[in-house]
Structure formats: C-alpha cells, structure tokens
C-alpha positions in Angstrom: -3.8 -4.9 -13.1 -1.5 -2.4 -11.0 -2.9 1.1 -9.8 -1.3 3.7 -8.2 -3.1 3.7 -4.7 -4.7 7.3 -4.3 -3.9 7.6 -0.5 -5.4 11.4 -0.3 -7.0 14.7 -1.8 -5.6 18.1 -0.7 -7.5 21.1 -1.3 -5.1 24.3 -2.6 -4.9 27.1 0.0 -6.0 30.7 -1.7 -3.5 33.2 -1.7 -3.8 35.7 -4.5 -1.0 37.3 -5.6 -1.5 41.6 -6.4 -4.6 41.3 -8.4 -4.2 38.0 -9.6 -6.5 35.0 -8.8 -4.1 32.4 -6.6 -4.6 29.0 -5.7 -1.5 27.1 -3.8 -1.3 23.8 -4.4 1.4 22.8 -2.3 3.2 23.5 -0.7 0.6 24.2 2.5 1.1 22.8 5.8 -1.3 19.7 4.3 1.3 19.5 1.6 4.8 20.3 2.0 6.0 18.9 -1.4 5.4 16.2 -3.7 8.9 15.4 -3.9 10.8 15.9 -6.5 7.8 19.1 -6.9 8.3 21.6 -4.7 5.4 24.2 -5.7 2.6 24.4 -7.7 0.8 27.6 -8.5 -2.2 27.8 -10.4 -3.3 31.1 -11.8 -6.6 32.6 -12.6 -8.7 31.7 -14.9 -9.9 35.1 -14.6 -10.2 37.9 -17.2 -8.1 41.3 -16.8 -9.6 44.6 -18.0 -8.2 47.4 -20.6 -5.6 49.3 -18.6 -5.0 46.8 -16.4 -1.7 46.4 -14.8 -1.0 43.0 -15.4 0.7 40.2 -14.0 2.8 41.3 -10.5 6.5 39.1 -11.5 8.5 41.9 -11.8 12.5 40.9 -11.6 13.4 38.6 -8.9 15.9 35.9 -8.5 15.8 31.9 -7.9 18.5 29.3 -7.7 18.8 25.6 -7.1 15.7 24.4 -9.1 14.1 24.4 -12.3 10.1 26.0 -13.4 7.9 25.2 -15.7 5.0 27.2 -16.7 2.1 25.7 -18.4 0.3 28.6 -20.2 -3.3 28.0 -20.7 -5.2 31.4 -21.8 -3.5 34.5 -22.4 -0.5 36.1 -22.8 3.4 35.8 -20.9 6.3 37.9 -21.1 9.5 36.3 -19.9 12.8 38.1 -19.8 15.8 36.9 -17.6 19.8 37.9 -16.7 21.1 35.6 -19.3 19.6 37.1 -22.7 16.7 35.3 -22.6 13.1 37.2 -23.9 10.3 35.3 -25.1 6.3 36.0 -25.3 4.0 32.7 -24.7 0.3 32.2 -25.4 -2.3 29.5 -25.0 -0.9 26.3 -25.5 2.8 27.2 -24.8 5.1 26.6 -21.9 8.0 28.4 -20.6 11.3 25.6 -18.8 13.6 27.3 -17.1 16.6 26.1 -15.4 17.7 28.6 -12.9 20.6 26.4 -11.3 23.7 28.7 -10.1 21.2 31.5 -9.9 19.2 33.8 -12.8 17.4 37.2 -12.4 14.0 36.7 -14.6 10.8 38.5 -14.9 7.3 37.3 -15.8 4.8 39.8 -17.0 2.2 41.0 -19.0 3.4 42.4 -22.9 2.4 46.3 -23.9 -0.8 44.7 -26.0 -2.0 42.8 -22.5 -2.3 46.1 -20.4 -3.6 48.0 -23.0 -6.1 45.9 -23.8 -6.9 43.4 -21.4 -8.0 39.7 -21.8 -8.0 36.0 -19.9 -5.4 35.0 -17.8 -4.8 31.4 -16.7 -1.8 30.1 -15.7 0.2 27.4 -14.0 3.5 27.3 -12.3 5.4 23.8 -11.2 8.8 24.4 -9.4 10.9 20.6 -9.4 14.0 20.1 -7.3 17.9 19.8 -8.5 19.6 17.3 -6.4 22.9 19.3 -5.0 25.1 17.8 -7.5 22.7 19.9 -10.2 22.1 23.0 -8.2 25.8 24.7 -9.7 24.5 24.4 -13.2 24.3 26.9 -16.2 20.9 29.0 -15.6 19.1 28.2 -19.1 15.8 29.3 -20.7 13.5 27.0 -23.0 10.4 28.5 -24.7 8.2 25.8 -25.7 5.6 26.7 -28.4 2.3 24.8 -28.9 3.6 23.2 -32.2 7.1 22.3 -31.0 5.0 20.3 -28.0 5.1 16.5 -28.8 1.4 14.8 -29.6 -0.1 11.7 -29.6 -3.8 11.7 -30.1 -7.0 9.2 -30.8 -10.7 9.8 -30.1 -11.4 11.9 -27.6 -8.1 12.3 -26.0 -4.8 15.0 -26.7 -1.7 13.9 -25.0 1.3 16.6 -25.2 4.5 16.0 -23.8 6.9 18.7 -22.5 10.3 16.4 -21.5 9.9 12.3 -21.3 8.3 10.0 -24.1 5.4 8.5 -24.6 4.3 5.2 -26.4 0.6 4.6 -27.3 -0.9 2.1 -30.2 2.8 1.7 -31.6 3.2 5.3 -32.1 6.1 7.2 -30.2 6.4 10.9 -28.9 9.1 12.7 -26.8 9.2 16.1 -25.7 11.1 19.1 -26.6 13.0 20.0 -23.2 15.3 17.3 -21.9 15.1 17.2 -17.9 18.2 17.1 -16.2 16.8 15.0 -13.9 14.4 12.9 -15.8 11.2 14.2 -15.7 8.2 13.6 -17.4 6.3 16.5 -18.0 2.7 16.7 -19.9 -0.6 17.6 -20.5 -3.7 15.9 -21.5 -6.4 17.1 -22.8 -10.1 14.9 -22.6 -13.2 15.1 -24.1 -16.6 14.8 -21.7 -17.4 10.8 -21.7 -13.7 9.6 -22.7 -12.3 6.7 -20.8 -8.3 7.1 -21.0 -5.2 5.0 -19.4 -1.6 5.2 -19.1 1.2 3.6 -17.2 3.7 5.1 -14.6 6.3 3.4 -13.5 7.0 2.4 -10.1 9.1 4.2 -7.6 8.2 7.8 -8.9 6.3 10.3 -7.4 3.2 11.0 -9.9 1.6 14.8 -10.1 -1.9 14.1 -11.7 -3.5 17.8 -11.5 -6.5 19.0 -13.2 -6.4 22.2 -15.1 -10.1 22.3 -15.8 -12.9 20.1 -16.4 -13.5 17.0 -13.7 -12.5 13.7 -14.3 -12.9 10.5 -12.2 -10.0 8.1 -11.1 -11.3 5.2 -9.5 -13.9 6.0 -6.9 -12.7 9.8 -6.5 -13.9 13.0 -8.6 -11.0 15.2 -9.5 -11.4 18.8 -9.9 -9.1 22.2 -10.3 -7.5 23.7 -7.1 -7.5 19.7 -5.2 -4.2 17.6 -5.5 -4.4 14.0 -5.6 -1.3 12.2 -3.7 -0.9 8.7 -4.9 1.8 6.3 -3.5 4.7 5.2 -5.7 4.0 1.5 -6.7 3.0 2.0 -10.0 0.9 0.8 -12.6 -2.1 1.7 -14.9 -3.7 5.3 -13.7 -7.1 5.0 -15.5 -9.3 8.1 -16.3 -12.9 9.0 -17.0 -13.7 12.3 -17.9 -17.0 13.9 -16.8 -16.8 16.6 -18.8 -14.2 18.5 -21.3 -10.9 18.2 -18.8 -7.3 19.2 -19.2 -5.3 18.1 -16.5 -1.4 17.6 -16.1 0.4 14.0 -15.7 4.1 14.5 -14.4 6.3 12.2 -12.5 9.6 11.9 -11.1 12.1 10.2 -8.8 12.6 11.4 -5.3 15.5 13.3 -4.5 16.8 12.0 -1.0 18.2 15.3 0.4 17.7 17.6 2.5 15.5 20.5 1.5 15.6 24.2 2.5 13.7 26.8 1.0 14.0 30.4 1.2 11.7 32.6 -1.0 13.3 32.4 -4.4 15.8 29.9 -3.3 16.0 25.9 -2.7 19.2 24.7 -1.2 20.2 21.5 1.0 21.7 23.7 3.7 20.6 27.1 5.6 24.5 28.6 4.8 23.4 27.8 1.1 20.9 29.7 1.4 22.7 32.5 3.1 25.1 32.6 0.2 22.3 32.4 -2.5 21.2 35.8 -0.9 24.4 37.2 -0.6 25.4 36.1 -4.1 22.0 38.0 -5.4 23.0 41.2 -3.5 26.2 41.5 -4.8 24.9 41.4 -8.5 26.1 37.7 -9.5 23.4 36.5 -11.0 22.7 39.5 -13.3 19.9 41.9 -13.7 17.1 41.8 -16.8 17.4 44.2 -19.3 
C-alpha cells in the first residue's frame, strides 16, 4: 500500500496579531509555502472578555488569491467592497475569492464585544495561477449544515470544495474551487483508526486543529505542519485523543510567486500596480 512519505514537521512561528493569540504556520523561513497554500494562520483558542475590542481585521485589501476561513469557536463578521456581509459561527467557513482585488473586513459583531466569548480561528490563503488572478472578487459563506458529510463510527468528514467517496456513499462540497481544490475537515474521536486516499502529484495540507493524532511513526499536534511529498496514496490516521484536523490538497502552480502584504502576484510591477490600483479607490471600500 502507497503512503505519502512524511519528509518533515515544522513548528508555527508565534506572532500575535493586536490581542489575538497567533500562531504562523507558514509561511516562516522553515516554510515558505506549501504550494499551491501560501499562508496559514491559526487563531486562538483563547477566550475574550466583556468589553473587549475584538478581532483587529479592520478593512484592508487583497488581490491574486483566494481565503478560506475555517471557524471553530466563536463568532465572525465579514463585510467586503462588493456587497458581501455575512456573520459565521462554530462550524462555518467563510471562501472568498479576491481575484482583480476586493476591500473586506473581518471582525467581531456588536454581541462579541459586548459580551465576550471563545475565539478560535483558522485562515488558509491558496494561489491563483496568473491566468485566474483578473477574476470577479466573490464571497461564499458556508454554513455548518450546507458543509458536505460523510460519517461512520468515530469519524466526521466535512467537505468545503472537492468530493469524497467512502463505503459507496458520495459527498461534494459547497464552494467549487477555481482551481481544484479539496478543502475539508475531519473530525476524530480518541482511539479511532481512519484512512483516505490522495492522489498523486498534489501537494497535501494535513493540519491539526486540536486534539493529537498519529500518522505513521510521528505524533501530530496544533501549531506543527507536517510536509509530505507528492506520490500519493493511503494517509492513515490514529487518533490519541478527540482531534479535528484539516485534510486539503492541491496541484502546484508552476509560477513565479511574489507577495506583498495583501497581495500575491507573479511579478514585482504587479504588485506595484495592485497598490496603485488600491490607492486610487478600484477595488472599493466596505460599507
């Protein structure tokens, strides 16, 4: 039987963000990408007070990529330059699509400040390959009973964009990646042995949330990224104690990657016209 060779484990660097608990995934100098990711951010967990002054997104642009934001406790507020305005809580996921460039905002609603509560939270950017970068900026809310499921005895599996097929049963997500993606998160109970395939040639993100689960001879826990060649095969699980963990893969992207801040491009005068285009008002302003 095939595995995916697990070649490496890269701790996240700390780097809190206002008063929010930060780890970085990747990028660090460790780990520039995991092509076609770019970023992962996780979140907390951590519990605000009453009053507090919640999460520190205020507007701010991006173009040339897409996000997706897997909420696990608490409360979101998205609002962006195209119209979009959308409050997620545990279980839910926010896509968006920021392509020719978008204005968006990610903070705390009125009830959070006022009264406080858990926040855990996880951000993925992926890539657009140049010939995606012009498209429409778009918004997807995904709520926790629009994800799709497949479930048995001791295992959740909920998929965000791709399909699954498990024991003749068949789920596919509600966002459809422009690029392909799978996109999902599973969720373990302590003692629960679980598999799945991944085809070969695709650059697997196998991240856990919480919990600790073994994969062959390694232990995997939160804030550590596992980077696992691209030949494929069976990725089996064993979970040591209640995990959730995200499974996403995708195909390279064999370009040329600058980023700047808010902006991934190909080129450095892309960029240069991303912030030029942002200045002059383009891309919009959330109301």
């Amino acid at each position: 039987m095939d595995t995916p060779t697990l070649l490496r484990l890269v701790p996240a660097h700390n780097e809190p963000v206002g008063g929010l608990s930060t780890q970085r995934a990747f990028p660090t100098g460790a780990l520039p990408d995991l092509n076609p990711f770019l970023f992962l951010n996780h979140h907390g967990p951590q519990t605000y007070p009453p009053g507090n002054a919640g999460l520190p997104f205020g507007p701010h642009p991006h173009k040339g990529f897409e996000t997706l934001t897997f909420i696990e406790e608490g409360l979101l507020a998205h609002r962006d330059s195209t119209g979009g305005a959308h409050v997620s809580g545990p279980g839910g996921a926010q896509w968006m699509t920021a392509g020719s460039g978008i204005v968006h905002a990610e903070v705390s609603p009125e009830e959070f400040l006022r009264d406080g509560g858990p926040c855990h939270l996880l951000q993925l950017w992926m890539n657009l390959p140049a010939a995606l970068k012009g498209v429409p900026p778009a918004y997807h809310s995904v709520e926790p009973d629009s994800l799709a499921r497949l479930g048995g005895t001791g295992w959740q599996w909920e998929v965000i964009s791709g399909a699954i097929e498990r024991d003749g049963r068949r789920a596919v997500g509600p966002v459809e990646s422009l690029t392909g993606l799978f996109t999902s998160r599973i969720k373990l109970s302590a003692g629960t042995a679980f598999d799945c395939e991944v085809p070969s040639g695709r650059t697997v993100l196998l991240y856990v949330v919480s919990g600790e689960v073994r994969c062959g001879d390694a232990t995997l826990q939160p804030f550590m990224t596992p980077v696992f060649d691209r030949a494929g095969g069976t990725l089996a699980l064993q979970a040591e104690t209640d995990t959730t963990l995200l499974l996403c893969h995708g195909a390279p992207i064999a370009e040329p990657v600058v980023a700047h801040g808010p902006f991934v491009m190909n080129t450095e005068e892309e960029i240069a016209t991303a912030f030029a285009e942002f200045r002059s008002g383009k891309y919009g302003m959330v109301r």
